[in-house]
VOVO-989027 format. One record per residue: x, z, y of N, C-alpha, C in turn; residue in one letter; residue number from 1. Coordinates in steps of 0.2 Angstrom, whole numbers, plus 2048, in hexadecimal, padded with zeros to 3 digits. Layout:
<rs>
<r n_X="X" n_Z="Z" n_Y="Y" ca_X="X" ca_Z="Z" ca_Y="Y" c_X="X" c_Z="Z" c_Y="Y" res="A" n="NUM"/>
...
</rs>
This chain:
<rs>
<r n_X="179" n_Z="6DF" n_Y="209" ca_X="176" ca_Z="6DC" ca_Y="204" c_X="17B" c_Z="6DB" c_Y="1FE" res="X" n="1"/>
<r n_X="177" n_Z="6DB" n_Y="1F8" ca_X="17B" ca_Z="6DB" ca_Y="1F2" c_X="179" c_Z="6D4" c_Y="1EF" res="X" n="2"/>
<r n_X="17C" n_Z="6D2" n_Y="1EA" ca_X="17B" ca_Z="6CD" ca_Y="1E8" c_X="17B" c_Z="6C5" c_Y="1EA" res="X" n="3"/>
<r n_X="175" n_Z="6C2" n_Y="1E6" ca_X="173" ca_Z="6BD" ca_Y="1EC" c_X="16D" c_Z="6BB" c_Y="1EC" res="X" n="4"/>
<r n_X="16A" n_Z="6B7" n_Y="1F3" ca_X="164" ca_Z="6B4" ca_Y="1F2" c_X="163" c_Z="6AE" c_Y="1F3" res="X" n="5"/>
<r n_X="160" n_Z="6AA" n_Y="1EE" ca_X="15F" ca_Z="6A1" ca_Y="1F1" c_X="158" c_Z="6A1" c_Y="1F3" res="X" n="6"/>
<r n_X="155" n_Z="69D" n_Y="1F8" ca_X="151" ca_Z="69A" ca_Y="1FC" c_X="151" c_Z="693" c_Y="1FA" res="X" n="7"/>
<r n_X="14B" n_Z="68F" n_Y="1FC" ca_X="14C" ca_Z="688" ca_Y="1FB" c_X="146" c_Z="686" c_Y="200" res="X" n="8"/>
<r n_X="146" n_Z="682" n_Y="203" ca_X="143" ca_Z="67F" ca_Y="209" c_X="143" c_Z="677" c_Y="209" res="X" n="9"/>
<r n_X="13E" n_Z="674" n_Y="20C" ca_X="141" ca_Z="66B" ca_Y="20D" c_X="13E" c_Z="66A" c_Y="216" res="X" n="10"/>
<r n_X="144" n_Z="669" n_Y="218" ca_X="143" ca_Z="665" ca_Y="221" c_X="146" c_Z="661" c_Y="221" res="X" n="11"/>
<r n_X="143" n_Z="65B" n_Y="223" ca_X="145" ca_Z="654" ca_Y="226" c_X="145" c_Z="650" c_Y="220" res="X" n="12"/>
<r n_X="141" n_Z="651" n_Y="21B" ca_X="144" ca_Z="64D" ca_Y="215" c_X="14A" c_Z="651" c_Y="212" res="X" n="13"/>
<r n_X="14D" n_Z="656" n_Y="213" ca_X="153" ca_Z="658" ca_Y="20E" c_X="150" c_Z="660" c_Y="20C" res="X" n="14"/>
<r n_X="152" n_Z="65F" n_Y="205" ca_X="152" ca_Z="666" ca_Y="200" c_X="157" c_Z="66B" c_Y="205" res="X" n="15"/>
<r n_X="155" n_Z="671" n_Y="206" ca_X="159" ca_Z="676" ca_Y="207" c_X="15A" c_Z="679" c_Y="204" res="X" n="16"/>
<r n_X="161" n_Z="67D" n_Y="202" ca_X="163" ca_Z="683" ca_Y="1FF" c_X="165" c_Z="688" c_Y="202" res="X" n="17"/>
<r n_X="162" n_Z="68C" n_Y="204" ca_X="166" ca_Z="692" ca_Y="207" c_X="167" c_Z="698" c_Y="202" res="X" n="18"/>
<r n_X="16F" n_Z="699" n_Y="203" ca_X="170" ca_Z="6A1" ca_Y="200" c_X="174" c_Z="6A5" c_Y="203" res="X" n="19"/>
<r n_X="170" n_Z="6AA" n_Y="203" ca_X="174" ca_Z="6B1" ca_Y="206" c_X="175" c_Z="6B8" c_Y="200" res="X" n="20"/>
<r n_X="17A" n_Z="6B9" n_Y="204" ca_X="17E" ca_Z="6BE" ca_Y="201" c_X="185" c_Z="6BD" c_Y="1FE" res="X" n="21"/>
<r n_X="186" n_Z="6BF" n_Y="1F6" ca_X="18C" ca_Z="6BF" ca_Y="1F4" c_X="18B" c_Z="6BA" c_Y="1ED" res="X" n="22"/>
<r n_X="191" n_Z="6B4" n_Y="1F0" ca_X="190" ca_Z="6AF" ca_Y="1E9" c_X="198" c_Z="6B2" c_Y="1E6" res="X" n="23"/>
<r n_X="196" n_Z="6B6" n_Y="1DF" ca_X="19E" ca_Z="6B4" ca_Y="1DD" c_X="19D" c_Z="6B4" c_Y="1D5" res="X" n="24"/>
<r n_X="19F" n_Z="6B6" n_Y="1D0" ca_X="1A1" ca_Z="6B6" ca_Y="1C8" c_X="198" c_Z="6B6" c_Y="1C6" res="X" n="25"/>
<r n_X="195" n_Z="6BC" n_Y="1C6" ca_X="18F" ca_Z="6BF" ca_Y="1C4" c_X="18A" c_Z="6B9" c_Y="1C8" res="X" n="26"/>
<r n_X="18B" n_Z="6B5" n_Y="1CD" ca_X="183" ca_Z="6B3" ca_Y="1D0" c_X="186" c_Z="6AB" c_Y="1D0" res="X" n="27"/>
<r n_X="18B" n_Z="6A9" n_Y="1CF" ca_X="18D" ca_Z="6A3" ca_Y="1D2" c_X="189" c_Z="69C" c_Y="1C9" res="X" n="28"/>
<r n_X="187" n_Z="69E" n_Y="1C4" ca_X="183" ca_Z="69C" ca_Y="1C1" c_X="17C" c_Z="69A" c_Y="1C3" res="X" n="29"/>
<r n_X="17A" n_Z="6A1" n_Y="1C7" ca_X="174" ca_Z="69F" ca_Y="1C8" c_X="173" c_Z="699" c_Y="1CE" res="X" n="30"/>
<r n_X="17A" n_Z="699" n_Y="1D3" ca_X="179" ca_Z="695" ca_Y="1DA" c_X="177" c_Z="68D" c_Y="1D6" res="X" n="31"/>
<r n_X="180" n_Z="68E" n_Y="1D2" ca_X="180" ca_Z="686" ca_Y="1CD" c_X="178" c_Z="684" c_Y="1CC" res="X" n="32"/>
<r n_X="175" n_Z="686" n_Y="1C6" ca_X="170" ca_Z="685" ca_Y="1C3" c_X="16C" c_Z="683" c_Y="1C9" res="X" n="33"/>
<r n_X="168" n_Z="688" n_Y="1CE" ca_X="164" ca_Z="686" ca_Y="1D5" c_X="168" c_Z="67F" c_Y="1D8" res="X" n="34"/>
<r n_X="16E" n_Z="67C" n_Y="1D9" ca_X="171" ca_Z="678" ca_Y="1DA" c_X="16E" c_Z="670" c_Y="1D6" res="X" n="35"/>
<r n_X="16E" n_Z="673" n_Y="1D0" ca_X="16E" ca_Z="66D" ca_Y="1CB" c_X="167" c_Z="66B" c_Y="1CB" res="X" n="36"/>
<r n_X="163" n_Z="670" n_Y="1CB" ca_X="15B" ca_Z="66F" ca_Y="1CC" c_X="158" c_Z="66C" c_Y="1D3" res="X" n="37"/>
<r n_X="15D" n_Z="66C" n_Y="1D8" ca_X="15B" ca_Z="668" ca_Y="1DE" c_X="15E" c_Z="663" c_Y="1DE" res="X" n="38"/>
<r n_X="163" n_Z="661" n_Y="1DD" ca_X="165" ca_Z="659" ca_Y="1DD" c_X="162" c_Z="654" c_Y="1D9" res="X" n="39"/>
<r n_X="15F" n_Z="659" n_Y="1D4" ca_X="15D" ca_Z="655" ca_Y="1CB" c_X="154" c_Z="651" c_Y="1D0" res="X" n="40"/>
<r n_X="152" n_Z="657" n_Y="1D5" ca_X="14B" ca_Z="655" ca_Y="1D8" c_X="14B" c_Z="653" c_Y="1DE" res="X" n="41"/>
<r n_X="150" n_Z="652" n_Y="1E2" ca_X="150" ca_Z="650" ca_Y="1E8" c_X="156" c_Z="64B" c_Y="1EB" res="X" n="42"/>
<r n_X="155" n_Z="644" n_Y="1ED" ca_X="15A" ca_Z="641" ca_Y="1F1" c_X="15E" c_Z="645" c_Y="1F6" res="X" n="43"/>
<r n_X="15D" n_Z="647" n_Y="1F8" ca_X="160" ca_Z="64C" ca_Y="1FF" c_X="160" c_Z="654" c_Y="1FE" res="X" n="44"/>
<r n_X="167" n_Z="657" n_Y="1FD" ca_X="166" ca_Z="65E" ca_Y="1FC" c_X="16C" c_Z="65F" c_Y="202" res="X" n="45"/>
<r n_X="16C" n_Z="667" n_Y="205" ca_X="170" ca_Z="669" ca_Y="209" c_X="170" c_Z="670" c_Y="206" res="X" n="46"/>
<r n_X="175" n_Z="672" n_Y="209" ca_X="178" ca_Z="67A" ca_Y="205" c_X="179" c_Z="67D" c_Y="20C" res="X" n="47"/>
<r n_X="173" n_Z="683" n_Y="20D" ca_X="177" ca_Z="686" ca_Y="214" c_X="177" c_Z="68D" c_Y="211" res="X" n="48"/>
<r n_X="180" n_Z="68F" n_Y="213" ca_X="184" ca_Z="696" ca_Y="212" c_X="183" c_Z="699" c_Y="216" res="X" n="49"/>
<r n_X="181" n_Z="698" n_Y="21B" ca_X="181" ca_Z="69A" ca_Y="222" c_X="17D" c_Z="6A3" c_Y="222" res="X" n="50"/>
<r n_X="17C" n_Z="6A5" n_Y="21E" ca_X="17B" ca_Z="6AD" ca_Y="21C" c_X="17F" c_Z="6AE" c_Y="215" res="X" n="51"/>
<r n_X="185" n_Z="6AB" n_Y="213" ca_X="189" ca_Z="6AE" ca_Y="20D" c_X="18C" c_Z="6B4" c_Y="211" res="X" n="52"/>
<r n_X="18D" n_Z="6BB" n_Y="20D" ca_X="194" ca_Z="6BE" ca_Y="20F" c_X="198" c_Z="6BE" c_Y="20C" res="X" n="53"/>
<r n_X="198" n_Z="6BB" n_Y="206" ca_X="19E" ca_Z="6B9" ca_Y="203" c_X="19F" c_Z="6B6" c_Y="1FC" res="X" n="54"/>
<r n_X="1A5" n_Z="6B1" n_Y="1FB" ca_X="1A2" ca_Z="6AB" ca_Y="1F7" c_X="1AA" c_Z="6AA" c_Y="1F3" res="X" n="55"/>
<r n_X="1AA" n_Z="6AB" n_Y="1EF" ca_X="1AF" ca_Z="6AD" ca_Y="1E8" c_X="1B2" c_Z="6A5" c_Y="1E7" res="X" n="56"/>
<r n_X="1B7" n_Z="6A5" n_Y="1E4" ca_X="1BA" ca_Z="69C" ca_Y="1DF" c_X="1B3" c_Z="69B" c_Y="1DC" res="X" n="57"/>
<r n_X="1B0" n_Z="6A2" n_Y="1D7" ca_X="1AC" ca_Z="69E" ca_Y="1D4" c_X="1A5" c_Z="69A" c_Y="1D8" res="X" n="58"/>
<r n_X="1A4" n_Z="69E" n_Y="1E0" ca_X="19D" ca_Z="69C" ca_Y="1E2" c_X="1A0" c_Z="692" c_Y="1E6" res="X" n="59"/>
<r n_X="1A7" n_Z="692" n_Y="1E5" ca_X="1A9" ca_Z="68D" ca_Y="1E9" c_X="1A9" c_Z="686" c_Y="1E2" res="X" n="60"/>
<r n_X="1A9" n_Z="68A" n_Y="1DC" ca_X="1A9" ca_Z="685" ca_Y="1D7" c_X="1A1" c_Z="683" c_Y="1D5" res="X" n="61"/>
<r n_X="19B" n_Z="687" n_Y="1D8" ca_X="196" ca_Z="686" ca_Y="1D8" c_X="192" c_Z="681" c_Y="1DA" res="X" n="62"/>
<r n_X="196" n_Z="683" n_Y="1E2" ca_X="194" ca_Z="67C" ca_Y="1E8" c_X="199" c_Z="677" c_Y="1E6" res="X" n="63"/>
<r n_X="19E" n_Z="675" n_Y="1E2" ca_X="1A2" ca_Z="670" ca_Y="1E2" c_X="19D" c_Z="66B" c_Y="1DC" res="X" n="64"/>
<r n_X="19B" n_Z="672" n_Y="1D9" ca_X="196" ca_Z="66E" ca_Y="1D1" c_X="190" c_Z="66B" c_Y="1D3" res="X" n="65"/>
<r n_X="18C" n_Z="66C" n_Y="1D8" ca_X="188" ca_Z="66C" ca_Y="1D9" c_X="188" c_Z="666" c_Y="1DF" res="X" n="66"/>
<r n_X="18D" n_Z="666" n_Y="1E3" ca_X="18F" ca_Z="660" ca_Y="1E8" c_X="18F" c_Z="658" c_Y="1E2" res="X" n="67"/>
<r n_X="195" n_Z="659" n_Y="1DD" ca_X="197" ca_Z="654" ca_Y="1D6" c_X="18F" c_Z="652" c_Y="1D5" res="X" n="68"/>
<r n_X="188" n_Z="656" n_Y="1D4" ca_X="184" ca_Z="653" ca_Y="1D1" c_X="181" c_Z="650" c_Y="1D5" res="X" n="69"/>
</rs>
């Protein structure tokens, strides 16, 4: 796979994010923003990587921004 892709899901009361593929320079805006939009609408969000293959400084300063909000 190239690129990335986000999915969003809710179980048990928690927002899901799932992203798969590659978070780095070119896609790690889009993760932030999807980030910002599910904290902004939901008490409860979780982020499962668990299908990244690969995740750059910038895809780690996404999930650190999007933890902050």
């Amino acid at each position: 796979m190239t690129g990335m892709h986000i999915a969003t899901d809710t179980r048990g009361g928690w927002h899901i994010v799932s992203v798969q593929g590659r978070v780095d320079s070119l896609t790690a805006g889009e993760l932030t923003d999807a980030l910002l939009v599910a904290v902004k609408s939901n008490a409860k969000v979780a982020v499962d990587c668990s299908a990244l293959e690969y995740i750059s400084s910038m895809g780690i300063a996404a999930l650190m921004e999007g933890a902050r909000a």
